[in-house]
C-alpha positions, -999 to +999 in steps of 0.1 A: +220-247-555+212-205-550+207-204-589+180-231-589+163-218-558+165-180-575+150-196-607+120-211-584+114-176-569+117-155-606+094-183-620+065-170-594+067-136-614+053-153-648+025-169-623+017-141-615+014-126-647-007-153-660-034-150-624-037-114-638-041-118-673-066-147-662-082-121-642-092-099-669-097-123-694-130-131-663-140-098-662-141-091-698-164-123-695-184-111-663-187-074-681-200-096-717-177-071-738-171-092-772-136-082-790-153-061-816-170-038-789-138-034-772-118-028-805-149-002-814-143+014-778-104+015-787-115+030-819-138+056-808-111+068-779-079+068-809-112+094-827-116+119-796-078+118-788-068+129-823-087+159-820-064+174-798-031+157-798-015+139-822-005+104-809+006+073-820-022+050-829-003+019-828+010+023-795-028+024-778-040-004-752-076-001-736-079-026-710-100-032-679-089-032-640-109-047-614-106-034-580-123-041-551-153-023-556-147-011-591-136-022-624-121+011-646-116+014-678-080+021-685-063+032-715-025+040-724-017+060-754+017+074-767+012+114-769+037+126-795+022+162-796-011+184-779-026+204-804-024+240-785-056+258-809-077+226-809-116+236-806-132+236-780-166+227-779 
């Protein structure tokens, strides 16, 4: 019986889970950012970044975060190195 009502209270994590990923699937609707415009945005941050650190391109996610009076821009990239003499302009 403890099981079963621990499985009912875990499951609420994966609901969770889906109300956010819902929730930005909206705002990427409400903002009218198509996938190639993100995937150019992705593209253009993975550009700047490599200028002065090396990281790994695979590992990049750009994503959008809505507060409640904002939404942000965020972006998480793997760092391997920081290029110490990069230009700067």
């Amino acid at each position: 019986m403890l099981k079963a009502i621990q499985k009912f209270f875990r499951d609420r994590g994966s609901a969770d889970t889906a109300k956010k990923r819902l929730g930005v699937v909206l705002m990427h609707d409400r903002l009218d950012i198509s996938p190639q415009l993100l995937e150019a945005l992705k593209n253009d941050i993975i550009d700047v970044l490599s200028r002065y650190m090396e990281i790994d391109r695979g590992s990049i996610k750009v994503d959008f975060e809505k507060g409640k009076d904002y939404t942000a821009l965020v972006s998480n990239v793997h760092v391997k190195r920081v290029y110490r003499n990069a230009a700067v302009t």
